[in-house]
C-alpha positions in Angstrom: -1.8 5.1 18.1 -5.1 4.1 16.2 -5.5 0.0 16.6 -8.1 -1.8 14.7 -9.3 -4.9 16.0 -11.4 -6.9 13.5 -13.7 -9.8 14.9 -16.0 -12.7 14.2 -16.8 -14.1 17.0 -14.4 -17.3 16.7 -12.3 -18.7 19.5 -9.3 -17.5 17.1 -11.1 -13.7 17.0 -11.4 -14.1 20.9 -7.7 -14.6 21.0 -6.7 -11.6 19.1 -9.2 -9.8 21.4 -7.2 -11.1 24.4 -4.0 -10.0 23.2 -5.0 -6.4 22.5 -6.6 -6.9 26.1 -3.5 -7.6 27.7 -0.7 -5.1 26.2 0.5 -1.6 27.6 -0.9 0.6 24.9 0.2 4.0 25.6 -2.3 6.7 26.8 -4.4 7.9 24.1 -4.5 5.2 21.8 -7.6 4.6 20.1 -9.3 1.1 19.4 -11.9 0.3 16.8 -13.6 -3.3 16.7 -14.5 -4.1 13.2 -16.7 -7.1 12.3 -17.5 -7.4 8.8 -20.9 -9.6 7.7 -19.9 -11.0 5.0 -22.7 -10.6 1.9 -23.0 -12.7 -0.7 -24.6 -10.6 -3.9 -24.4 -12.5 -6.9 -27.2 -15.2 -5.4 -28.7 -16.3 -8.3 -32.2 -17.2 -7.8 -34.7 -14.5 -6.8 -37.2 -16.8 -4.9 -34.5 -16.6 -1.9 -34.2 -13.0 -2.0 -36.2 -12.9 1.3 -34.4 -15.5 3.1 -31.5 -14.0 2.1 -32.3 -10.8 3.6 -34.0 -12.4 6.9 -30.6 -14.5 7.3 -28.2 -11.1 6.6 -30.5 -9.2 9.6 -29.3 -12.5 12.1 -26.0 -11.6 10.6 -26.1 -8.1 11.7 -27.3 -8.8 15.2 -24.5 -11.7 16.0 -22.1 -9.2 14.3 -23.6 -6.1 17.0 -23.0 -8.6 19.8 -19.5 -9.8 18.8 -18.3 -5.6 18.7 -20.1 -5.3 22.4 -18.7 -8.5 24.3 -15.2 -7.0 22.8 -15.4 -3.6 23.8 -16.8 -4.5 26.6 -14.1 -6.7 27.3 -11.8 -3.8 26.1 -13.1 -1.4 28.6 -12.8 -3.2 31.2 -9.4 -4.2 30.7 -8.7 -0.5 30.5 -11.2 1.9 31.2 -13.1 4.7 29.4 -10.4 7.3 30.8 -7.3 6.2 29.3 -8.4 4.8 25.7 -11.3 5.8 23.0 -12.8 2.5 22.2 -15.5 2.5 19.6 -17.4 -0.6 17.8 -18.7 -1.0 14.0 -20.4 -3.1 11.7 -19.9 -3.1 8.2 -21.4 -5.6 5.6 -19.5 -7.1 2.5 -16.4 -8.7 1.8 -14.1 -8.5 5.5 -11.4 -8.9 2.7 -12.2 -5.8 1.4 -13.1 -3.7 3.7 -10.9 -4.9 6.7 -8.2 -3.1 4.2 -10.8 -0.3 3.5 -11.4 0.3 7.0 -8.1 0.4 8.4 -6.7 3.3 5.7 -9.7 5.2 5.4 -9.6 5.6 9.5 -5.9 5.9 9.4 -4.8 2.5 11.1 -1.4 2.1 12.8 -2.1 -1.2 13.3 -4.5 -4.3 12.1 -4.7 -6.9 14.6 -7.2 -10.4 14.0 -7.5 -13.5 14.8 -6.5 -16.4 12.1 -8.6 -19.8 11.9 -5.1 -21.9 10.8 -7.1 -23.5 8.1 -4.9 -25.2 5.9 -4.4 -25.3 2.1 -7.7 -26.8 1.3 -9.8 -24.7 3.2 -7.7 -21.8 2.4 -8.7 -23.0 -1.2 -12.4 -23.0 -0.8 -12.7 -20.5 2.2 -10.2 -18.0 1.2 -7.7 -16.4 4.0 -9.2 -13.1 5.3 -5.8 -12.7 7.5 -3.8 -13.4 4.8 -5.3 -11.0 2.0 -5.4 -8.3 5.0 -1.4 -9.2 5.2 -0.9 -8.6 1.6 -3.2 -5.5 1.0 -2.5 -3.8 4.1 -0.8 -0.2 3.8 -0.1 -0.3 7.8 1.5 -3.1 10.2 -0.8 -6.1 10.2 -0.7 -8.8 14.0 -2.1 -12.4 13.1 -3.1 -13.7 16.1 -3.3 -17.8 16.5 -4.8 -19.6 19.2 -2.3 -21.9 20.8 -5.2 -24.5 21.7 -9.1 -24.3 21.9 -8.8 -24.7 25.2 -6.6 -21.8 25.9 -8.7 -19.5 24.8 -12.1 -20.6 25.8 -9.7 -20.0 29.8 
């Protein structure tokens, strides 16, 4: 079974992380933990082309750490022996290439974390889980947090 994970670091991400961390997976399944750093391109003024690019190499590090506290987390839940667990960064739109991703690797199953933002923000923010849901060729696992404080335990 080929999981992918995607992550961003959120309490909601975490809990997604959690639940992959706590299921029987049978023996050989593989894991990937996707974080997507999400570029905007059409900035229009060229004067903050170098703050831009200064603020998208911050964006790659956080995005490095998020895929290393969850494999690590991962691993330890399980081992190296009994799963392949492998981490990766990619940069654009985690709409995209969430979907992307997940085919191109051959997914069985999508599994991230979802803010619960409601109309409004879903309005102005957009719904990565929920364009991941509709675009998906394989299964797709929302995960929601049933409190802050359960998953910061």
């Amino acid at each position: 079974m080929k999981v992918l994970l995607a992550v961003d670091g959120s309490p909601c991400s975490d809990a997604a992380i959690g639940e992959v961390a706590q299921r029987p997976w049978p023996e050989g399944t593989e894991i990937m933990v996707l974080s997507v750093v999400h570029i905007i391109t059409d900035w229009p003024d060229p004067i903050f082309y170098g703050v831009r690019m200064i603020a998208f190499e911050e964006h790659r590090k956080e995005a490095r750490s998020i895929i290393d506290k969850a494999t690590t987390k991962l691993l330890e839940a399980f081992g190296s022996e009994k799963f392949h667990i492998a981490g990766e960064v990619l940069e654009g739109s985690p709409k995209k290439l969430i979907v992307e991703e997940a085919e191109k690797w051959g997914a069985d199953l999508i599994i991230l974390g979802s803010h619960g933002r409601g109309a409004i923000g879903k309005t102005f923010l957009g719904s990565v889980s929920l364009a991941v849901v509709s675009h998906a060729k394989c299964s797709v696992e929302v995960v929601r947090a049933k409190t802050l404080a359960a998953v910061a335990a």
